[in-house]
N, C-alpha and C positions, 0 to 999 in steps of 0.2 A: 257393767259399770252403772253405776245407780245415780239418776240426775240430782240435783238440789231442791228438784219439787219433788219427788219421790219421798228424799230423806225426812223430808219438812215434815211429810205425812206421816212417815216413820215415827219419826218425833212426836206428833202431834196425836197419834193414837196413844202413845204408851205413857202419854202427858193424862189424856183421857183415863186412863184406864188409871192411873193413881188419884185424879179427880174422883172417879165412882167410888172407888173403895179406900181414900183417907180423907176425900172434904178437905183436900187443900185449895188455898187460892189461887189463882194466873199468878200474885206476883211471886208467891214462895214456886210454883213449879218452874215457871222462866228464868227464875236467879238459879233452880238445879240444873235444868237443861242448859243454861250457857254456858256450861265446865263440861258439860258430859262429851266423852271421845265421839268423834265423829260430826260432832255437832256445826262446826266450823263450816263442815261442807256443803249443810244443809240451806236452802234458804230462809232465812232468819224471820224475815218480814210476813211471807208467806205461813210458818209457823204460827207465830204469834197472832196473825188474824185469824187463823183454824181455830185455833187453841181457844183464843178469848170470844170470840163470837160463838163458837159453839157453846162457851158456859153460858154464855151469857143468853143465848137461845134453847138454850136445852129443855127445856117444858112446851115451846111451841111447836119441837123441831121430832118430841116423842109424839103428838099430837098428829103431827103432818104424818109422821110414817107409822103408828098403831093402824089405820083402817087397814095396811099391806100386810099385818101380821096372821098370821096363825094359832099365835099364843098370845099374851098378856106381858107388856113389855117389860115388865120386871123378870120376868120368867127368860126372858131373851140373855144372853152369855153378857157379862161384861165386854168383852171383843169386841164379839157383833155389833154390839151396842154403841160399840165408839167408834166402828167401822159405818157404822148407818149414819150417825151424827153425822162425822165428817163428810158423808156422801151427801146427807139430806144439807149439810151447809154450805157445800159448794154450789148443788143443784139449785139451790134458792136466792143465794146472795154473789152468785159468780158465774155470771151469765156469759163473761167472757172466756171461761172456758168449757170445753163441748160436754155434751153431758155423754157420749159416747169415754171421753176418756177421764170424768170423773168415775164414772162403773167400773170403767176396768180398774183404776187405782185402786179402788176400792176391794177387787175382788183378789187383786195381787197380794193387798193388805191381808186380808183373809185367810188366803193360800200361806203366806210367810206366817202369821201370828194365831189364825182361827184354828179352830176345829177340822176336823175329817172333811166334812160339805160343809162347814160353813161359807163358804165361798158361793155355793149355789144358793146360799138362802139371802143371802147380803145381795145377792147379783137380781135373783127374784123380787128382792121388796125394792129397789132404786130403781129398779126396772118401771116398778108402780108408780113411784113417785113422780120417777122421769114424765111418764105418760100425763100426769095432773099439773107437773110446775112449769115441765118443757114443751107441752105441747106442741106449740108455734115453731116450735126448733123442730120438732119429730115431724110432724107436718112437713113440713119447708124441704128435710131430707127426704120425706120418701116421697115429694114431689121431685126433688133434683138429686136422683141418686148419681153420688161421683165415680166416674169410670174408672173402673180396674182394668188396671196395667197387667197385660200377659207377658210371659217371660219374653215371646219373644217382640214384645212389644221395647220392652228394657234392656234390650241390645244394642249395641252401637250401633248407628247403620250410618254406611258411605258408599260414595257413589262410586265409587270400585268394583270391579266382578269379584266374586269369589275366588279364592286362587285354586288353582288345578290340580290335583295331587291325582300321580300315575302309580301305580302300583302293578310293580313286577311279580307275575306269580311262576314259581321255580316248580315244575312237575317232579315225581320222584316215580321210576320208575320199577316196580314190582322185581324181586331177585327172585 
């Protein structure tokens, strides 16, 4: 089951991706996306702030993440390209949510819509980014790494003994 921020980004990539290749506006994509199936389920608000903020940053936001490239970011996949966007715009202007699960959204994005590896190339350059806009955040965790839970940490425990199971063994003897 796929949440409403998920979908939002669902949305909000394939909103991108008709941005790059038709130069439509937010307002003419927004008026298509509000009919589209599934859209209802999405969160609406959160869309709309991806969508319009990433046009609206999109020359500072190729800036931020070309020094993490390999190639020349025209040369980079349409996808990718809207998969980085939206990575590099949460990573910059949405500090309230963790930059551990902007990446992964990101890389999930990838997996569903990218390429074979795209998903490890999107995940390598946020990864970069991460390091230059989140610092303080990355810092702060690997000063207070949060404990993991072992399984048998995530067991019910009660102050009851364990109950006693007898087990009767029936020999068979040799004909």
């Amino acid at each position: 089951m796929k949440s409403a921020r998920r979908r939002s980004r669902e949305f909000a990539l394939q909103a991108l991706y008709q941005w790059q290749l038709a130069g439509q506006s937010f307002g003419d994509i927004e008026k298509q996306y509000a009919d589209a199936e599934g859209f209802a389920k999405a969160d609406v608000l959160l869309f709309q702030l991806l969508v319009k903020s990433t046009i609206k940053n999109s020359e500072a936001l190729s800036v931020q993440l070309t020094p993490h490239l390999d190639r020349p970011w025209a040369e980079v996949s349409p996808i990718e390209r809207g998969i980085m966007l939206l990575g590099a715009i949460e990573l910059t202007q949405m500090p309230e949510t963790p930059y551990r699960v902007i990446i992964n959204e990101a890389i999930e994005l990838a997996k569903s819509f990218g390429g074979t590896d795209g998903h490890k190339y999107v995940n390598g350059v946020l990864d970069k980014l991460a390091a230059v806009v989140r610092a303080d955040e990355i810092a702060y965790q690997n000063e207070h790494p949060s404990p993991r839970k072992s399984r048998a940490d995530s067991k019910i425990k009660t102050d009851a003994p364990a109950p006693v199971v007898t087990v009767k063994v029936r020999r068979m003897s040799k004909a």
